[in-house]
TITOR-796703 format. One record per atom (N, C-alpha, C, O): atom name; x, y, z; residue number from 1. Coordinates in steps of 0.001 Angstrom, whole numbers, m for minus. Layout:
  name       xx       yy       zz  resi
    CA        X        Y        Z   NUM
...
***
This chain:
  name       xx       yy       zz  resi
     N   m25141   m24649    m9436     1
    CA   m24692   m23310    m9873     1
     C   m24066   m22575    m8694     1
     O   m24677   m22551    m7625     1
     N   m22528   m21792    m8861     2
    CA   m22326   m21373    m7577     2
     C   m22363   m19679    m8045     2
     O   m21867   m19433    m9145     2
     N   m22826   m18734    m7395     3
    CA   m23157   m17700    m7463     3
     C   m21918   m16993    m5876     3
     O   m22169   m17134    m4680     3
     N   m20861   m16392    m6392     4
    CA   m19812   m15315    m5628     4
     C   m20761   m14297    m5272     4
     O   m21620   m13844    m6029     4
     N   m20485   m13835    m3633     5
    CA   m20786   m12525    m3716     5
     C   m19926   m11873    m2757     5
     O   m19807   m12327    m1619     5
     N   m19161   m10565    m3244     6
    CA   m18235    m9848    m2686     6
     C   m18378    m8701    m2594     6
     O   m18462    m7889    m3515     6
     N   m18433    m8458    m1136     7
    CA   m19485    m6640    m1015     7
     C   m17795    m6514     m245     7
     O   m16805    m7236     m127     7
     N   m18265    m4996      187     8
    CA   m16824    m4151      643     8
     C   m16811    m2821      450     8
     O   m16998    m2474     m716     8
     N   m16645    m1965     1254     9
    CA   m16243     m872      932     9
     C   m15987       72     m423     9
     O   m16549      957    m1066     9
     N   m14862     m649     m422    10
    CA   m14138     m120    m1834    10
     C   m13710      864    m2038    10
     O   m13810     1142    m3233    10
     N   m13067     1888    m1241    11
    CA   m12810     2991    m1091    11
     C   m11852     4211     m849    11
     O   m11808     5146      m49    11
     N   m10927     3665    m2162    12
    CA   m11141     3490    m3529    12
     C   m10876     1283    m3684    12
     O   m10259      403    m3083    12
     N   m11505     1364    m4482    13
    CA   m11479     m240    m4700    13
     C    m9806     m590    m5504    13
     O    m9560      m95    m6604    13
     N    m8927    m1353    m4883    14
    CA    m7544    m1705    m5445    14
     C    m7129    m2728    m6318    14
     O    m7817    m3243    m7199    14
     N    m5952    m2996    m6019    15
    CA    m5765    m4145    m7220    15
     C    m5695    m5156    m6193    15
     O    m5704    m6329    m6566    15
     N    m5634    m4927    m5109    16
    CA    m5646    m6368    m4112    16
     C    m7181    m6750    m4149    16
     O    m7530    m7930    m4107    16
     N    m7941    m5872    m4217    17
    CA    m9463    m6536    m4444    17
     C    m9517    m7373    m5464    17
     O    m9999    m8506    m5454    17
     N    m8821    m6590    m6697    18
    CA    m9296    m7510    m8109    18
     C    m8206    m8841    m8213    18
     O    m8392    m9828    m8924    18
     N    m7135    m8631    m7403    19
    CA    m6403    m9886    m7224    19
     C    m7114   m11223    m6268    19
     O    m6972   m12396    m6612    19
     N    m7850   m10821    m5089    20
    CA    m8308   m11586    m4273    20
     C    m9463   m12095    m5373    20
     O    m9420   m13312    m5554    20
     N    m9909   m11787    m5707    21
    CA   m10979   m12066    m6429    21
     C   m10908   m13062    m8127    21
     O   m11604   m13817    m8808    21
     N    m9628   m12433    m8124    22
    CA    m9582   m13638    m9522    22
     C    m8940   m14786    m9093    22
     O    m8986   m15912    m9589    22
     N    m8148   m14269    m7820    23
    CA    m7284   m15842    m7149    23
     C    m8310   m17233    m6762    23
     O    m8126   m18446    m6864    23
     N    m9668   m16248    m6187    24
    CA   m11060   m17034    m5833    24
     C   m11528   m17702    m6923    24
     O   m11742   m18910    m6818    24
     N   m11796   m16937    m8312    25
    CA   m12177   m17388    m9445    25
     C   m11733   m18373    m9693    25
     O   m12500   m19309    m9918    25
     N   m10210   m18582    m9757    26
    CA    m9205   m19874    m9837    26
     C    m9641   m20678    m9591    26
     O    m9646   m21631   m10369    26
     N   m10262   m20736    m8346    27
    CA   m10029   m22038    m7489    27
     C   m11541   m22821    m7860    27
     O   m11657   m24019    m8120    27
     N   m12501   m21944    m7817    28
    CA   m14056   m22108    m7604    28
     C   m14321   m21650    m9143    28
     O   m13723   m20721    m9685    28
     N   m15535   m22635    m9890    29
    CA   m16201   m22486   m10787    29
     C   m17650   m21932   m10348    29
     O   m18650   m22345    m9762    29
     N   m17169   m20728   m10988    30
    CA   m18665   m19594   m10356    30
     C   m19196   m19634   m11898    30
     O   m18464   m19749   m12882    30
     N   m20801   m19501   m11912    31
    CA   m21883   m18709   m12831    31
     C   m21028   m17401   m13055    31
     O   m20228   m17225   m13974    31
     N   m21371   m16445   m11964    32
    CA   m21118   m15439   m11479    32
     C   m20415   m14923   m10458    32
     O   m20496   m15564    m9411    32
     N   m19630   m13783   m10446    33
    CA   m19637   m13108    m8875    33
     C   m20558   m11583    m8935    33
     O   m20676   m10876    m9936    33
     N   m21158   m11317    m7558    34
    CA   m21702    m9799    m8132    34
     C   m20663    m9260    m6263    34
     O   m20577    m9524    m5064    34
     N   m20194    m8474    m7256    35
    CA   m19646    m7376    m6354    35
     C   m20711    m6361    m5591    35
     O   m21856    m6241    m6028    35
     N   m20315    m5734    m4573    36
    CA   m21120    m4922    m4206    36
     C   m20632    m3892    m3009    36
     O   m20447    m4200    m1831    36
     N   m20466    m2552    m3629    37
    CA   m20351    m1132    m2756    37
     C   m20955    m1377    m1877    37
     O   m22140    m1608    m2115    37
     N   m20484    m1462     m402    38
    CA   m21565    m1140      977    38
     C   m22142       98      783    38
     O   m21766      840     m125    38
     N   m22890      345     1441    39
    CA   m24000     2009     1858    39
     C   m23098     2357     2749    39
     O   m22187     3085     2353    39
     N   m23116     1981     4004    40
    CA   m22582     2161     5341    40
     C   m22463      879     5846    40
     O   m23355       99     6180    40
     N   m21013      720     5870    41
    CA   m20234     m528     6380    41
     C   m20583     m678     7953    41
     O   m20252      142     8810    41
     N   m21160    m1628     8136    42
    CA   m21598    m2077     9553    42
     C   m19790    m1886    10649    42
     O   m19796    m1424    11790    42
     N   m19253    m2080    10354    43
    CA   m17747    m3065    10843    43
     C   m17242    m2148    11230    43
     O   m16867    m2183    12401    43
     N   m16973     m759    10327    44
    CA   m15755      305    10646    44
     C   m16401     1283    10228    44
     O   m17393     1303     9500    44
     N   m15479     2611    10981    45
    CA   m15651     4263    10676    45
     C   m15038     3875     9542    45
     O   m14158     3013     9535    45
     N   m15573     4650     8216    46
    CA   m14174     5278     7358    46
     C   m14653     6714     7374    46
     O   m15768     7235     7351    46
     N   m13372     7182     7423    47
    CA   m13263     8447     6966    47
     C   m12994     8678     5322    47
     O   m12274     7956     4632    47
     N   m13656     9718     4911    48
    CA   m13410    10485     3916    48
     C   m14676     9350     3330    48
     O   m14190     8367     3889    48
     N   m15400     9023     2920    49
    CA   m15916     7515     2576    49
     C   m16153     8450     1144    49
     O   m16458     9643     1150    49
     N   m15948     7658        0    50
    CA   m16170     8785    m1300    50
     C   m18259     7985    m1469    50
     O   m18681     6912    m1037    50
     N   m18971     9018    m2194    51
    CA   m20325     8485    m2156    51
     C   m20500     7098    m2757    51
     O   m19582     6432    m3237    51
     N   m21558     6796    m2694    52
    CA   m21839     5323    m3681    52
     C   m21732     5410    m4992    52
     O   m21205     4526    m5669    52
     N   m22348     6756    m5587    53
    CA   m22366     6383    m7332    53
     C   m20700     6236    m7258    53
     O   m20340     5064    m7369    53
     N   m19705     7129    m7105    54
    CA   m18277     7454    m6980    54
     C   m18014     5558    m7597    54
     O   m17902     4977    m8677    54
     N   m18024     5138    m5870    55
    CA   m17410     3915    m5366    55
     C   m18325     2573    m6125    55
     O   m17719     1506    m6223    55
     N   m19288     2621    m6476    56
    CA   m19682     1756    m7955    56
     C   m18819     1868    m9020    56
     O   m17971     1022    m9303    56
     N   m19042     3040    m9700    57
    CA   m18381     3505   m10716    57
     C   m16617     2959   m10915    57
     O   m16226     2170   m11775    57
     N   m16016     3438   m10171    58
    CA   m14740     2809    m9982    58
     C   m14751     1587    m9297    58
     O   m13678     1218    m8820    58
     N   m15865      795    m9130    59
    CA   m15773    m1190    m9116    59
     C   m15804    m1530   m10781    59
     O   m15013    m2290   m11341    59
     N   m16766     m881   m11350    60
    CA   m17140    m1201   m12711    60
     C   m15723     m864   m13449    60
     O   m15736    m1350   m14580    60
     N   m14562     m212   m13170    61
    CA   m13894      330   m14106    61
     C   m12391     m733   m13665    61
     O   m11514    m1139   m14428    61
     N   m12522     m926   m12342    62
    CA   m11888    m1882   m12147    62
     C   m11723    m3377   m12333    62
     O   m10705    m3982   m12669    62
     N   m13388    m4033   m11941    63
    CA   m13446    m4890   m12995    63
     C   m13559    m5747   m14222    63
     O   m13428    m6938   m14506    63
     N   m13989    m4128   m15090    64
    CA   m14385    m4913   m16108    64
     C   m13758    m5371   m17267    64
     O   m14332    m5523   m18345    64
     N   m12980    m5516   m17118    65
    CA   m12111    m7015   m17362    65
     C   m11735    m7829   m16732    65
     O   m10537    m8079   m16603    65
     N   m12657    m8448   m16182    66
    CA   m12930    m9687   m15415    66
     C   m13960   m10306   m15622    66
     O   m15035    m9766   m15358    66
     N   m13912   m11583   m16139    67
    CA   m15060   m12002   m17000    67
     C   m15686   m12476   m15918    67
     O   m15182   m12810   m14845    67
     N   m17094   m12495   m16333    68
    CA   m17997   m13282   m15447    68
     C   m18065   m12639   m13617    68
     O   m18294   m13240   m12568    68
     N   m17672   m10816   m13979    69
    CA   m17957   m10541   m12516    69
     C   m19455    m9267   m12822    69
     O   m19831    m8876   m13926    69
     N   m19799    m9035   m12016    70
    CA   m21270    m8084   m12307    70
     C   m21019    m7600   m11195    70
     O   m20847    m8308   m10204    70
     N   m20950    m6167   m11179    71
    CA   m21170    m4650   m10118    71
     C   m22416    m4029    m9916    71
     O   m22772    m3103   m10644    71
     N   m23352    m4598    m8678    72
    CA   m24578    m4490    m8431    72
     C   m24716    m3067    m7306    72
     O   m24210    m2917    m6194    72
     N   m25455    m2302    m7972    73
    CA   m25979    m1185    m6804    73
     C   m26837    m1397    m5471    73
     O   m27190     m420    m4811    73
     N   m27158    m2691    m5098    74
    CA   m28436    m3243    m4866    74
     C   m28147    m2593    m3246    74
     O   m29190    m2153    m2761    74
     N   m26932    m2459    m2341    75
    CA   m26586    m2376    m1637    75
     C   m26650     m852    m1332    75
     O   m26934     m479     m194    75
     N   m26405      m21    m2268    76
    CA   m26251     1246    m2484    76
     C   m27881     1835    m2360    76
     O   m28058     3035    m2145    76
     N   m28815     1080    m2484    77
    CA   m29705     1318    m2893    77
     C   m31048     1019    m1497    77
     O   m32166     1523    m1388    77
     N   m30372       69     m661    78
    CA   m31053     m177      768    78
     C   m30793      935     1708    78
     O   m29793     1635     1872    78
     N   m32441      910     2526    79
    CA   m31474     2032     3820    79
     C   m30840     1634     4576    79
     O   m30698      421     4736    79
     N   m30140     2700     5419    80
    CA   m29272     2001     6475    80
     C   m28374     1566     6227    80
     O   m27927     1690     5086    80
     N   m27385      505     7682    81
    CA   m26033      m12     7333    81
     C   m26405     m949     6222    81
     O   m27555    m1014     5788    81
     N   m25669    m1485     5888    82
    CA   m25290    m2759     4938    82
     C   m24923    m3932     5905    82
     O   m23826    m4229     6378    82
     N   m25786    m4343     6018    83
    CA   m25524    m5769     6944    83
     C   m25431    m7047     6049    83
     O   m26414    m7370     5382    83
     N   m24473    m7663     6016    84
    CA   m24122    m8938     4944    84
     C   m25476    m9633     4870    84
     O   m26109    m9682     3815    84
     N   m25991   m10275     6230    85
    CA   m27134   m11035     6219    85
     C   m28422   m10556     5184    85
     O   m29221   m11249     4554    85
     N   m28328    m9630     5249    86
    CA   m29888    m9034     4463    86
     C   m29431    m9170     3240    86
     O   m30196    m9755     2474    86
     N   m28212    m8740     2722    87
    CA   m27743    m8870     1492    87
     C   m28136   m10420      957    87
     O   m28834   m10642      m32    87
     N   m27545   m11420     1811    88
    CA   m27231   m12729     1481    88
     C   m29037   m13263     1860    88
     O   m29283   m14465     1759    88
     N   m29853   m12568     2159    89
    CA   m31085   m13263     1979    89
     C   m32161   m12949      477    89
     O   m33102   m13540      m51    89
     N   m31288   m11532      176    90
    CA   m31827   m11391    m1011    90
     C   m31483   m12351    m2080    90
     O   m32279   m13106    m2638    90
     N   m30197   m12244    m2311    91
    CA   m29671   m13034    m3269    91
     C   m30109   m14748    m3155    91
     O   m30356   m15428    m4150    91
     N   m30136   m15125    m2126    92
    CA   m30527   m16339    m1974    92
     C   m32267   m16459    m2602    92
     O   m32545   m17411    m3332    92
     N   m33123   m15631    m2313    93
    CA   m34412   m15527    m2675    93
     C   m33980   m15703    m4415    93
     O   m34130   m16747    m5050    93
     N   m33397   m14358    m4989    94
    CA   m32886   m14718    m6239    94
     C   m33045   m15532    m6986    94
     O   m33885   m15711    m7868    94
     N   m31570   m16486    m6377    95
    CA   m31452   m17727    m6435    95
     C   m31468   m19100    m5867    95
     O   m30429   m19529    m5366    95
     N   m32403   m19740    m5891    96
    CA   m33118   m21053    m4713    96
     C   m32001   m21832    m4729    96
     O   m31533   m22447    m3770    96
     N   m31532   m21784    m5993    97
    CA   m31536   m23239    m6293    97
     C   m29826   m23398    m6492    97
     O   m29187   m24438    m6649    97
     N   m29289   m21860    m6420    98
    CA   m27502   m21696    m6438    98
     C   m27072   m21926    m4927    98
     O   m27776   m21788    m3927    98
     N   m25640   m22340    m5015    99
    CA   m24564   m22308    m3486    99
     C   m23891   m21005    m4014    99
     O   m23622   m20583    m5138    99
     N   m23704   m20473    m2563   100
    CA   m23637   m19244    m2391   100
     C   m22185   m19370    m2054   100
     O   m21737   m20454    m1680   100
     N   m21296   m18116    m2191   101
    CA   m19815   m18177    m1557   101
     C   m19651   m16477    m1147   101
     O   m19954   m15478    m1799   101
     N   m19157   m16597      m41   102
    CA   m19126   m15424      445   102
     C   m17855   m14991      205   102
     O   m16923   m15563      771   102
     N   m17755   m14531     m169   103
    CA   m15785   m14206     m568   103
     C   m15313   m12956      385   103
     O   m15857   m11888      105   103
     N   m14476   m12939     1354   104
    CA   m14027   m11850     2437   104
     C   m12443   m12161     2822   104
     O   m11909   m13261     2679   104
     N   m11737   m10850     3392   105
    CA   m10171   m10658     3305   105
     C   m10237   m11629     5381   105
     O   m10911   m11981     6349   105
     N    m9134   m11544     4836   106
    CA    m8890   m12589     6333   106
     C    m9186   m11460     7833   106
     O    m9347   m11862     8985   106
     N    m9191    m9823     7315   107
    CA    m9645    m9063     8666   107
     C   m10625    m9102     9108   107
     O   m10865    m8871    10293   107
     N   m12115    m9667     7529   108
    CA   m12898    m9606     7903   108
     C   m13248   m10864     8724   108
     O   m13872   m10793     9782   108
     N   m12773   m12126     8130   109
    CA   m12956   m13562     8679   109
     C   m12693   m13578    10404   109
     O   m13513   m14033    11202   109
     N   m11381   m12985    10772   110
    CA   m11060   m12948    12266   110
     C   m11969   m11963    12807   110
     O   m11397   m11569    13824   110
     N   m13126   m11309    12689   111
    CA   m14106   m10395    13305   111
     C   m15726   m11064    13251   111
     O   m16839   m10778    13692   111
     N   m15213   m11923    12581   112
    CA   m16719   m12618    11967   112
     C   m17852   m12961    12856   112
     O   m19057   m13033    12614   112
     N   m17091   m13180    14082   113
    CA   m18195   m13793    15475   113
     C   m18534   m12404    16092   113
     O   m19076   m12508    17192   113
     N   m18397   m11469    15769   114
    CA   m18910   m10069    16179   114
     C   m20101    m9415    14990   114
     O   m20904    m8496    15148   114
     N   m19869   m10214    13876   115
    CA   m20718    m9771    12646   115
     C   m22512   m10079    13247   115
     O   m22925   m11090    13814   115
     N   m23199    m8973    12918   116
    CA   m24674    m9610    13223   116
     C   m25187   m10239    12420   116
     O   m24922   m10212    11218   116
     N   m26287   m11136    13150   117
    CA   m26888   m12392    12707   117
     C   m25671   m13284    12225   117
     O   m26067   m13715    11142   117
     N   m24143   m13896    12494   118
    CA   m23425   m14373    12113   118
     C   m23903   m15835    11528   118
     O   m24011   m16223    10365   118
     N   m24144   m16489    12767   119
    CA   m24726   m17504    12019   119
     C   m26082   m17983    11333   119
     O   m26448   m19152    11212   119
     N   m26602   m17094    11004   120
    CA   m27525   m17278     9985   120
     C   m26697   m16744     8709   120
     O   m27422   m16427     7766   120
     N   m25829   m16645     8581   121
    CA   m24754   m15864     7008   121
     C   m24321   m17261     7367   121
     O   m24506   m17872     6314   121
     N   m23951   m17935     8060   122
    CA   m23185   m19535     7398   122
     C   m24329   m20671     7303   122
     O   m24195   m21892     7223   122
     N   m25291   m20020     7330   123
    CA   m26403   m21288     7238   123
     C   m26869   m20308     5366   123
     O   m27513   m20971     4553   123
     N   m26701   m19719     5215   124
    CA   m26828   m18885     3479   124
     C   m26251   m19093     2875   124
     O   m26562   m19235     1692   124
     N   m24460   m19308     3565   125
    CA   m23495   m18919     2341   125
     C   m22079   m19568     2728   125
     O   m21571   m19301     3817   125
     N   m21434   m20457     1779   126
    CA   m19979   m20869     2515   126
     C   m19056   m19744     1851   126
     O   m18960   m19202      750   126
     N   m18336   m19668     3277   127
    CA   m16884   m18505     3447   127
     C   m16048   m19086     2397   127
     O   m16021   m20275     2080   127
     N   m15156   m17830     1733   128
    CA   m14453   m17903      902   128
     C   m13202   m17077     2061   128
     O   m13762   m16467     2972   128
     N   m11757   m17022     2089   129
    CA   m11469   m16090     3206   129
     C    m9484   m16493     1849   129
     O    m8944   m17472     1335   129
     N    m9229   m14933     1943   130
    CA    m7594   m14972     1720   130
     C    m7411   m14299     2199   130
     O    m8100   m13336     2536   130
     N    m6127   m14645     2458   131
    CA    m5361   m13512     3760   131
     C    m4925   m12283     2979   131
     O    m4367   m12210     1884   131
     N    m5404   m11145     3994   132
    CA    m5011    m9446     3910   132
     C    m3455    m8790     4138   132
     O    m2881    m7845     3598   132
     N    m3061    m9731     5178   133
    CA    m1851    m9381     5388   133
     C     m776   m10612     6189   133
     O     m978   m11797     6454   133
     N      130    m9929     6359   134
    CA     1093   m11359     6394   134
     C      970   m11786     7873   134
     O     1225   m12939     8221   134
     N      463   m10557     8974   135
    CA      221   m11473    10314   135
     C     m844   m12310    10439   135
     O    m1085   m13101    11351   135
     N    m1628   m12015     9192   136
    CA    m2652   m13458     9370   136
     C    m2490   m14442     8044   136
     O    m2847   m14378     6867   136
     N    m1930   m15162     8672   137
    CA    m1013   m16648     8406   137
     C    m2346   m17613     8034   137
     O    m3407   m17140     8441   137
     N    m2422   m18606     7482   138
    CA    m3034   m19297     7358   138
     C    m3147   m20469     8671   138
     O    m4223   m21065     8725   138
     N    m2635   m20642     9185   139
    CA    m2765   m21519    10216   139
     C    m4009   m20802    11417   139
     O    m5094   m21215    11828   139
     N    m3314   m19734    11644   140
    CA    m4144   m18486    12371   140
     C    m5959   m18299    11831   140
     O    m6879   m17846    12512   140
     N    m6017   m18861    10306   141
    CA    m7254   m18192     9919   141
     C    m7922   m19751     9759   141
     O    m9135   m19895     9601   141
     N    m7229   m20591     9804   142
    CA    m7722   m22323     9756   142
     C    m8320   m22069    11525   142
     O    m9540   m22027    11686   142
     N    m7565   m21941    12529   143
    CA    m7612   m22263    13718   143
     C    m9432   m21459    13635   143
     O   m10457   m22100    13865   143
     N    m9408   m20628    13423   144
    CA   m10302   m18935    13414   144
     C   m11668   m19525    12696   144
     O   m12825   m19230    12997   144
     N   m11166   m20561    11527   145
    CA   m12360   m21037    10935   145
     C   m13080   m22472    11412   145
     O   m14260   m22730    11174   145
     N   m12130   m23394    12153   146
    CA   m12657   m24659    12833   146
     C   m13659   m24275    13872   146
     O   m14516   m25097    14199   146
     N   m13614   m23019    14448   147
    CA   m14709   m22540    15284   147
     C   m15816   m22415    14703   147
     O   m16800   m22989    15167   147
     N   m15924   m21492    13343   148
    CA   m17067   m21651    12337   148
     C   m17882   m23237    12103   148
     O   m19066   m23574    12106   148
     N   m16647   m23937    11918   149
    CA   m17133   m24989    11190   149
     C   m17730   m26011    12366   149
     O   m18535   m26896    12076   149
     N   m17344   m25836    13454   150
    CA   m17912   m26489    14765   150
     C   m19276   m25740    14793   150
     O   m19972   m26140    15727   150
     N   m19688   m25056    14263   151
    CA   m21281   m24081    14281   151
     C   m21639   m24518    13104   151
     O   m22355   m23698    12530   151
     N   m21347   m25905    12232   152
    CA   m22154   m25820    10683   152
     C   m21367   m24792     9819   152
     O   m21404   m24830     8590   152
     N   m20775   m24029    10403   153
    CA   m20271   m23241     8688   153
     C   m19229   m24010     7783   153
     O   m18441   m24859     8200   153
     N   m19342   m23615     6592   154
    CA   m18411   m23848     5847   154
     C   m17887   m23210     5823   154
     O   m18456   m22120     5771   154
     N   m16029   m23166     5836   155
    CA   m15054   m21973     5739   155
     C   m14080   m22602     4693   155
     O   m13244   m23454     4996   155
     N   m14309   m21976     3101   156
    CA   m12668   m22526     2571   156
     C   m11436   m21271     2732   156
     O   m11515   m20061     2518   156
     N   m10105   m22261     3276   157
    CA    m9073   m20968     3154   157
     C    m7904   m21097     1996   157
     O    m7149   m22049     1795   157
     N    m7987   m19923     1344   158
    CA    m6950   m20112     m120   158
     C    m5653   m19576      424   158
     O    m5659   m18750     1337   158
     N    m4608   m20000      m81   159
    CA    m3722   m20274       12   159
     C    m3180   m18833    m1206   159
     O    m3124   m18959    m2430   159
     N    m2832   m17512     m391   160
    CA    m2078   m16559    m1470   160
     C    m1152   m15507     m758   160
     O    m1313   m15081      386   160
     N     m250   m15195    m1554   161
    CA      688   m13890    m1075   161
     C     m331   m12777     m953   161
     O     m982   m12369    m1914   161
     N     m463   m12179      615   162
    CA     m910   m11271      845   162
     C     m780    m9925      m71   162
     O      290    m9763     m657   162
     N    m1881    m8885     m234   163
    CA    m1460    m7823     m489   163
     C    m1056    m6523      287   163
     O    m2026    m5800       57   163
     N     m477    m6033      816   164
    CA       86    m5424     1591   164
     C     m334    m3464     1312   164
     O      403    m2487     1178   164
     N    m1183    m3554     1319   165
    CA    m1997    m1966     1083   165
     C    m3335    m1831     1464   165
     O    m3780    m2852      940   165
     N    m4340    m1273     2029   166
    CA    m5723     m999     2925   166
     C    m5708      644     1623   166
     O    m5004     1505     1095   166
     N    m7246       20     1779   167
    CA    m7713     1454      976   167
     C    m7583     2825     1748   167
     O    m7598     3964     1280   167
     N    m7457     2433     2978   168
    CA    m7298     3535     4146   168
     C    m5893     4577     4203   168
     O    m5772     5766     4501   168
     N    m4894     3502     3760   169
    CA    m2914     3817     3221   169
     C    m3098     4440     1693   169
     O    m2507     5411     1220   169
     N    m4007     3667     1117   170
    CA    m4089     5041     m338   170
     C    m4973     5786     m448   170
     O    m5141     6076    m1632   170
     N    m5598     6225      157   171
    CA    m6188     7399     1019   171
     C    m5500     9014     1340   171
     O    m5579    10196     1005   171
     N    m4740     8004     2305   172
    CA    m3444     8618     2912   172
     C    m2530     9107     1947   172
     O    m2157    10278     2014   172
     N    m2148     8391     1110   173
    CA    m1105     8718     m227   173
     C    m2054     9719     m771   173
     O    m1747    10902     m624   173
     N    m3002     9468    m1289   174
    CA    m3470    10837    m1960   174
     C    m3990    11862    m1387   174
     O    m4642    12699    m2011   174
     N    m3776    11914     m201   175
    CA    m3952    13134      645   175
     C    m2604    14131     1291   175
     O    m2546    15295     1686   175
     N    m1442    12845     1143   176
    CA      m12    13687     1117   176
     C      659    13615     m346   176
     O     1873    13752     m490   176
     N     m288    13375    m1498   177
    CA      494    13650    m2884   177
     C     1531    12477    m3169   177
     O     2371    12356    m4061   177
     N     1229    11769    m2251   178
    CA     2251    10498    m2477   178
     C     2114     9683    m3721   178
     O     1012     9727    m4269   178
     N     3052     8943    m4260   179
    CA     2500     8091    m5848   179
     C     1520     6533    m5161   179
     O     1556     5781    m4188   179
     N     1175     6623    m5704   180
    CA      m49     5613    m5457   180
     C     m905     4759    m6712   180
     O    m1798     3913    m6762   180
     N     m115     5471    m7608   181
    CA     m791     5156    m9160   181
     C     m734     3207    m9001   181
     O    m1613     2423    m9357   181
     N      277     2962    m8513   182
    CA      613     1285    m8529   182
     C     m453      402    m8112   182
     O     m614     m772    m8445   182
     N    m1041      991    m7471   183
    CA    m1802      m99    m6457   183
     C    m3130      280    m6525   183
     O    m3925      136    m5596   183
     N    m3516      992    m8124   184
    CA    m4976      996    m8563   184
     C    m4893      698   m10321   184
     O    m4049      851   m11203   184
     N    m5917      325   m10247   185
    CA    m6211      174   m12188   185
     C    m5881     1917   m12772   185
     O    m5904     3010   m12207   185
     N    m5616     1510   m14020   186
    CA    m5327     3258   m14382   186
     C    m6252     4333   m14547   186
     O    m6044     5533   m14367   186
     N    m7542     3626   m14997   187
    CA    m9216     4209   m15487   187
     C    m9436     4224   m13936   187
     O   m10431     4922   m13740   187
     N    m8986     3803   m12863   188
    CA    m9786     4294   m11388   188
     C    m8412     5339   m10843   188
     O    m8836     5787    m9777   188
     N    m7758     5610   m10946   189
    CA    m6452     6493   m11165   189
     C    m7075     7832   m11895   189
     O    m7112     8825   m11168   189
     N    m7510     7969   m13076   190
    CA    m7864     8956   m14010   190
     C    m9474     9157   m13237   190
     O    m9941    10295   m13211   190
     N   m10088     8263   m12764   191
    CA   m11689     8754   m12127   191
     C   m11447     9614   m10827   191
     O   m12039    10622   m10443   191
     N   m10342     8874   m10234   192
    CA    m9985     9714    m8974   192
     C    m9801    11037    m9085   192
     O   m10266    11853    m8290   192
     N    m8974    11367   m10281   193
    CA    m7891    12520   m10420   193
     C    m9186    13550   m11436   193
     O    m9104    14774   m11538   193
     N   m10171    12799   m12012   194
    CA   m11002    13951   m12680   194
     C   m12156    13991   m11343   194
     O   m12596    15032   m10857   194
     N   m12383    13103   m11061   195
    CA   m13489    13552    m9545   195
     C   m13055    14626    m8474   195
     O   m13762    15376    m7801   195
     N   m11156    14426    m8528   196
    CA   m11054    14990    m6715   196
     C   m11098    14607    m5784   196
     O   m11190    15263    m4746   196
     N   m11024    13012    m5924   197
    CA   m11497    12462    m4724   197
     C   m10693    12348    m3652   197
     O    m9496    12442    m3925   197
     N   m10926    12200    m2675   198
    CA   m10110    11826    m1440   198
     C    m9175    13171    m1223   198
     O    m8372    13221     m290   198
***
């Protein structure tokens, strides 16, 4: 049984999320994937960060039409940062007896040896990794992952046209009134615009 799990920010969650994520689906026969809102992202400042119910709420509205994905609070719901490892020991308790896939954008993959407890997350879970943007090339994120895999990890790298937008740039758009409607689902478009957010 392979059990996805794809935590992140999400803030606001885009269509490059729900694209990376069904491109993964493609490839890999999952049970499941469970998505998951960080609390407080170990990795980066964000500014403006909208709260957790917010940034659940608009995962659920984004994916749900996507079969076979589940939007878990579980993360939202721990204290402290959100550290992948703790995440990936729960779920593993969960499930004994599933392979785990960690599904992450290629910014996160090239930072990965700075992530804590790193390698105990590749002794839990094999990397799923598509590229974020077009300077990270696949050759670049192969080279990035033979280091992993010289430590026991498993790293698969998919092969897709980058998406070219950071939740951080539509942020930005809706803070200078810019159109931005494109590069979100329409029900997280209409949550934004009745919340206020950002």
């Amino acid at each position: 049984m392979n059990i996805g799990i794809f935590g992140g920010t999400f803030n606001p969650v885009h269509n490059g999320h729900v694209r990376l994520l069904k491109s993964v689906m493609n490839e890999v026969d999952f049970e499941k994937v469970i998505v998951l809102p960080a609390k407080i992202p170990p990795h980066k400042q964000v500014s403006q960060l909208a709260c957790g119910e917010d940034r659940l709420n608009m995962c659920r509205l984004a994916f749900e039409d996507v079969k076979g994905v589940e939007v878990s609070d579980w993360e939202l719901k721990q204290s402290g940062k959100s550290y992948s490892v703790v995440t990936l020991r729960h779920f593993r308790e969960i499930y004994p007896e599933a392979k785990l896939f960690f599904i992450m954008g290629s910014d996160m993959l090239l930072s990965f040896h700075e992530w804590y407890r790193y390698e105990e997350i590749l002794s839990l879970a094999s990397l799923i990794c598509i590229s974020r943007s077009g300077s990270d090339t696949s050759e670049k994120m192969r080279k990035y992952a033979s280091g992993l895999k010289a430590n026991g990890g498993e790293v698969m790298i998919l092969e897709e046209d980058p998406f070219e937008v950071s939740s951080t740039q539509i942020r930005e758009m809706i803070k200078k009134s810019n159109d931005y409607t494109c590069y979100l689902n329409k029900n997280v478009v209409k949550y934004i615009l009745d919340k206020n957010l950002y």
